[in-house]
C-alpha positions in Angstrom: -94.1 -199.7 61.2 -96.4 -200.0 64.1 -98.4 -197.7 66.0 -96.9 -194.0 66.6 -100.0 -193.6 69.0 -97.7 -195.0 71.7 -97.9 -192.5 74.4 -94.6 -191.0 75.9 -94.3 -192.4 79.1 -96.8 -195.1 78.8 -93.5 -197.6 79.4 -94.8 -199.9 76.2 -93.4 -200.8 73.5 -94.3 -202.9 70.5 -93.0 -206.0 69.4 -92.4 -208.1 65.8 -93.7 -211.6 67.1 -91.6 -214.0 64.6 -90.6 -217.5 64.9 -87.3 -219.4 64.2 -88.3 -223.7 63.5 -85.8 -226.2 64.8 -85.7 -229.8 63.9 -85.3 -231.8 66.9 -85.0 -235.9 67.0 -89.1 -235.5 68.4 -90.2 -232.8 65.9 -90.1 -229.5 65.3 -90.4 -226.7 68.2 -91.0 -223.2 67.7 -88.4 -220.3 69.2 -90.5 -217.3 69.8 -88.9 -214.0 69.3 -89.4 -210.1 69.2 -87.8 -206.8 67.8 -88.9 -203.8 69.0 -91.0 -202.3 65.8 -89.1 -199.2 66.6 -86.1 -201.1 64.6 -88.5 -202.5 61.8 -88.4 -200.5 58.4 -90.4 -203.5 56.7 -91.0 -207.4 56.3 -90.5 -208.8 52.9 -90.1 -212.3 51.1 -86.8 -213.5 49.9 -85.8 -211.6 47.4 -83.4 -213.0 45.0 -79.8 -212.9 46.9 -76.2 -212.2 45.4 -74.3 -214.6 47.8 -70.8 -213.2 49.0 -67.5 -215.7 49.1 -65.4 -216.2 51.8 -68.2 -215.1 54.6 -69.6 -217.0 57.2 -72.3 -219.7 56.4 -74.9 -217.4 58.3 -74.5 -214.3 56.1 -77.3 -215.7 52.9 -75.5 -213.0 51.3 -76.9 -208.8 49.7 -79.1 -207.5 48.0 -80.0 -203.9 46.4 -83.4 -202.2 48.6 -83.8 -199.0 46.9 -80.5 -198.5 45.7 -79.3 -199.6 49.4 -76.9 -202.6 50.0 -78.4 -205.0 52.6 -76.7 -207.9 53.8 -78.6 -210.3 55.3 -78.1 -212.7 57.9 -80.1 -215.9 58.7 -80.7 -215.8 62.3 -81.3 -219.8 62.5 -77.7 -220.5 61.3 -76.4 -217.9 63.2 -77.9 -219.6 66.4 -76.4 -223.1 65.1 -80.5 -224.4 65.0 -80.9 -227.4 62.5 -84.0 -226.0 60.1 -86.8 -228.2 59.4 -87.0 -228.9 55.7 -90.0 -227.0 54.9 -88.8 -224.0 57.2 -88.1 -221.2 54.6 -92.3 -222.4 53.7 -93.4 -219.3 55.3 -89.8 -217.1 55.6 -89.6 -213.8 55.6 -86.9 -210.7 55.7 -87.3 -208.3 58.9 -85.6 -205.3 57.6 -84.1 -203.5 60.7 -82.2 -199.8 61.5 -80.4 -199.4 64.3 -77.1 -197.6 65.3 -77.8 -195.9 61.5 -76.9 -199.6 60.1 -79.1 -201.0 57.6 -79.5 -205.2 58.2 -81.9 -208.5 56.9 -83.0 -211.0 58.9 -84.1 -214.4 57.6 -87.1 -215.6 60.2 -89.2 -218.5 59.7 -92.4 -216.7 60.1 -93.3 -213.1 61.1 -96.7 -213.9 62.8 -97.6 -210.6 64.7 -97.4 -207.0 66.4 -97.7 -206.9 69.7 -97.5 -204.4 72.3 -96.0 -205.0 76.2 -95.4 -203.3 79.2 -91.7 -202.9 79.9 -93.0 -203.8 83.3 -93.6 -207.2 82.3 -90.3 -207.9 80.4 -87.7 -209.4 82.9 -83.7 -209.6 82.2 -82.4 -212.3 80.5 -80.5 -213.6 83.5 -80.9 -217.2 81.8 -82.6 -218.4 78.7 -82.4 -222.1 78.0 -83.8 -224.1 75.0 -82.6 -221.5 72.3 -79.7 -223.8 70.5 -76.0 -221.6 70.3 -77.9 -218.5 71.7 -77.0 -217.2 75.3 -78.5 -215.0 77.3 -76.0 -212.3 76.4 -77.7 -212.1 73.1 -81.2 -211.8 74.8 -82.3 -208.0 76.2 -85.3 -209.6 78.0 -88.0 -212.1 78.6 -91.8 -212.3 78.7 -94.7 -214.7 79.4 -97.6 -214.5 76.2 -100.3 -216.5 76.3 -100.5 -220.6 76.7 -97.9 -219.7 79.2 -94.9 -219.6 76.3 -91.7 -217.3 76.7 -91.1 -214.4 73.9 -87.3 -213.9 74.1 -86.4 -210.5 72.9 -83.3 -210.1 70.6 -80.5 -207.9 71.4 -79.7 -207.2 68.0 -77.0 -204.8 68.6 -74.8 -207.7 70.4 -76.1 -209.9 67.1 -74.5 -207.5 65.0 -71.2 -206.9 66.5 -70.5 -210.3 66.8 -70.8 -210.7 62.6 -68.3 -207.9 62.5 -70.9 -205.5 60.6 -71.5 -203.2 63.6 -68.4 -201.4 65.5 -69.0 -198.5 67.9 -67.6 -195.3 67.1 -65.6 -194.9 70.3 -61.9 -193.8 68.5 -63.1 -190.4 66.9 -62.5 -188.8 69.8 -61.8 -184.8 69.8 -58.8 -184.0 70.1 -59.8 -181.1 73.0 -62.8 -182.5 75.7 -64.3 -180.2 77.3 -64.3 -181.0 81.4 -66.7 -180.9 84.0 -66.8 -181.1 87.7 -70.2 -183.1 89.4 -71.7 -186.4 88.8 -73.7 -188.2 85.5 -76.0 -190.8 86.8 -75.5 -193.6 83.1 -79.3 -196.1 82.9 -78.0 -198.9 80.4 -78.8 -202.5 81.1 -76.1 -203.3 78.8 -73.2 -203.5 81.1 -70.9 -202.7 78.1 -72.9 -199.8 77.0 -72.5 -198.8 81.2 -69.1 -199.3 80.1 -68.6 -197.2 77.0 -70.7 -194.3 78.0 -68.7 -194.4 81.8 -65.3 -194.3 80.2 -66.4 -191.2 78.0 -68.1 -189.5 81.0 -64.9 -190.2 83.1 -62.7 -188.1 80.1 -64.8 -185.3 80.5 -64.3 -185.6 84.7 -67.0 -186.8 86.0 -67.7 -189.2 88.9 -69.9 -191.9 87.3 -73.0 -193.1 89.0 -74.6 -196.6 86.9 -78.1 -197.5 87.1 -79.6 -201.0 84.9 -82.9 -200.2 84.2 -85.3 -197.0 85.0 -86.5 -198.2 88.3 -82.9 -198.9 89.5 -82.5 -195.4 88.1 -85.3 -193.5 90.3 -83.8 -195.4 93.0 -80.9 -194.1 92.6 -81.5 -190.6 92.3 -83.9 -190.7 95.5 -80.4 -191.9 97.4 -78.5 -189.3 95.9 -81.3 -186.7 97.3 -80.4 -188.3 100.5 -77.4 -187.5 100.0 -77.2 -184.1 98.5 -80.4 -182.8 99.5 -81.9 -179.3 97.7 -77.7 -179.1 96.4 -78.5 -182.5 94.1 -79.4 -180.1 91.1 -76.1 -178.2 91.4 -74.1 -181.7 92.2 -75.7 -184.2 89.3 -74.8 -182.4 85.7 -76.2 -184.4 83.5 -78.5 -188.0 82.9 -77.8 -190.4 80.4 -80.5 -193.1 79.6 -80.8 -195.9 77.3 -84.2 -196.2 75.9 -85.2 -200.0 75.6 -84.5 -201.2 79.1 -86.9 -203.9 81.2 -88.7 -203.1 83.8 -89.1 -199.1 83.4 -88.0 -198.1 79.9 -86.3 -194.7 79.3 -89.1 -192.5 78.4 -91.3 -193.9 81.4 -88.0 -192.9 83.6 -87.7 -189.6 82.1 -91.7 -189.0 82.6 -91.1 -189.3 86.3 -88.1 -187.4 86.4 -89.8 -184.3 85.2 -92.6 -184.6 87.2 -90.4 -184.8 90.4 -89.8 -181.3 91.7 -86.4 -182.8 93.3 -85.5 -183.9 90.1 -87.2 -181.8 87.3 -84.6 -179.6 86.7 -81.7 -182.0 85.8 -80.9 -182.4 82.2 -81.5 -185.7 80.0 -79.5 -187.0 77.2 -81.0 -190.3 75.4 -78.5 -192.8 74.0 -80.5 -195.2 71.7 -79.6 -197.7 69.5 -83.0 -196.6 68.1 -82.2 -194.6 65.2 -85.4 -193.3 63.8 -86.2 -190.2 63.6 -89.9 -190.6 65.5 -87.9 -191.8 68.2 -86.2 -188.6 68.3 -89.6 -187.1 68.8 -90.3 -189.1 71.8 -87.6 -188.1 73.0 -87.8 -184.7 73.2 -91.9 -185.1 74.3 -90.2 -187.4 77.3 -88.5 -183.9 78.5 -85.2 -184.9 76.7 -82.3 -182.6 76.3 -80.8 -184.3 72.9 -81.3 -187.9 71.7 -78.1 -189.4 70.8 -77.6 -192.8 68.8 -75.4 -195.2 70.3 -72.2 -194.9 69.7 -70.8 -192.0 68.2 -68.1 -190.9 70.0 -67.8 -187.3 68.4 -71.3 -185.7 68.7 -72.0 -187.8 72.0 -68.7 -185.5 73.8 -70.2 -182.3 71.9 -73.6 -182.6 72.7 -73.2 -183.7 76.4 -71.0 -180.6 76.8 -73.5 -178.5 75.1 -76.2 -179.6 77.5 -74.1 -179.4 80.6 -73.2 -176.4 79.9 -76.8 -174.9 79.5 -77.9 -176.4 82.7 -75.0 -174.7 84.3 -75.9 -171.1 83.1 
């Protein structure tokens, strides 16, 4: 879906605009949400469900897409929102990939593409008025017109907490290879920081976290400071998330590589983003590998492959 035109760099991204109805004792207001369209593989109707026993009330149940099992979960009962009575009117299914996981979700109406600046998506620090859901569920928020908020999903978070999603971070090899040096980690998932910090730290690095691509320039400008014309031979490797507010990942990389203090140090993507366009990007973005979160076996082998090239 959506526009591949979207230039490397450009920090945009576009959005699925789609609305979830809650009945409230005045009337009905209208949550407005987004998924990047870079996790959209299509929008559907309802489709005839085979419900599952013994699951959770928000799980409407599977059903076969091309000889693919898709469960599907209804994102209004999963936030504990009342529906309206005439909500499913309009419903629709936003088929999603991310992580290499195949998922439905029931919305109330899928209105809209739209395309935003990462620039003008700010962290979720605190998101009120969206029933059950916190802000740890929310990646970011940003003003559209008639001055309403667009809340985007984190639908990674969504989908661990249903149990249908677990990182890969036990298939560890039994040998890692190990390193000397730093790895700067851009997440603004602080347990993504986490994971991809406690892998880094196996294979002996020092660990430097950044939340978001401008925290991530910033930091690399203070380790120049610091390390001066040596910060090449001192920082080993990069490892970026991709959605992130403020400066995404490609944007970040863009100016890496156009830094001559910088240009030369290598850049592994970890992205929840699992198509293979994205991959593309990647590498146009001056990527060394594009790695989907978390797969603990070909994230130790490929940071070791590309640490050890920029070593040679």
């Amino acid at each position: 879906m959506g526009d591949n035109s979207l230039k490397v760099g450009s920090n945009e991204m576009e959005l699925v605009d789609f609305r979830i109805l809650k009945q409230e004792e005045d009337g009905v207001y209208e949550g407005i949400y987004g998924i990047n369209v870079s996790k959209v593989k299509e929008i559907i109707r309802i489709p005839d469900l085979t419900e599952l026993p013994g699951t959770p009330e928000f799980i409407e149940g599977i059903f076969d897409l091309r000889d693919v099992v898709i469960p599907v979960v209804n994102l209004a009962k999963w936030m504990g929102i009342e529906e309206p009575e005439n909500a499913k009117a309009n419903a629709r299914i936003i088929i999603t990939e991310f992580n290499n996981v195949l998922i439905g979700f029931v919305v109330h109406e899928a209105r809209r593409i739209r395309r935003i600046s990462w620039s003008e998506i700010e962290p979720a620090t605190f998101v009120s008025g969206t029933g059950a859901l916190d802000s740890n569920k929310i990646t970011g928020v940003t003003k559209i017109e008639g001055d309403n908020v667009l809340l985007i999903l984190d639908l990674e978070s969504v989908v661990q907490d249903l149990g249908l999603y677990e990182p890969d971070t036990d298939n560890v090899p039994q040998e890692i290879e190990t390193f000397s040096g730093l790895a700067l980690v851009l997440d603004d998932s602080s347990t993504a920081r986490k994971i991809v910090k406690e892998a880094l730290i196996k294979m002996g690095f020092k660990v430097v976290e950044a939340m978001d691509g401008e925290d991530g320039l910033q930091k690399l400008s203070g380790l120049y400071e610091t390390y001066g014309e040596h910060l090449s031979q001192t920082l080993k490797i990069i490892i970026s998330d991709v959605e992130m507010p403020k400066m995404d990942g490609f944007h970040f990389a863009a100016n890496v590589k156009d830094d001559e203090r910088f240009k030369s140090i290598p850049i592994v993507f970890n992205s929840s983003i699992s198509d293979h366009f994205s991959e593309g990007r990647g590498v146009e973005a001056g990527g060394e590998a594009y790695l989907v979160k978390f797969q603990a076996s070909s994230f130790y082998d490929e940071v070791a492959r590309v640490v050890r090239a920029h070593m040679k």
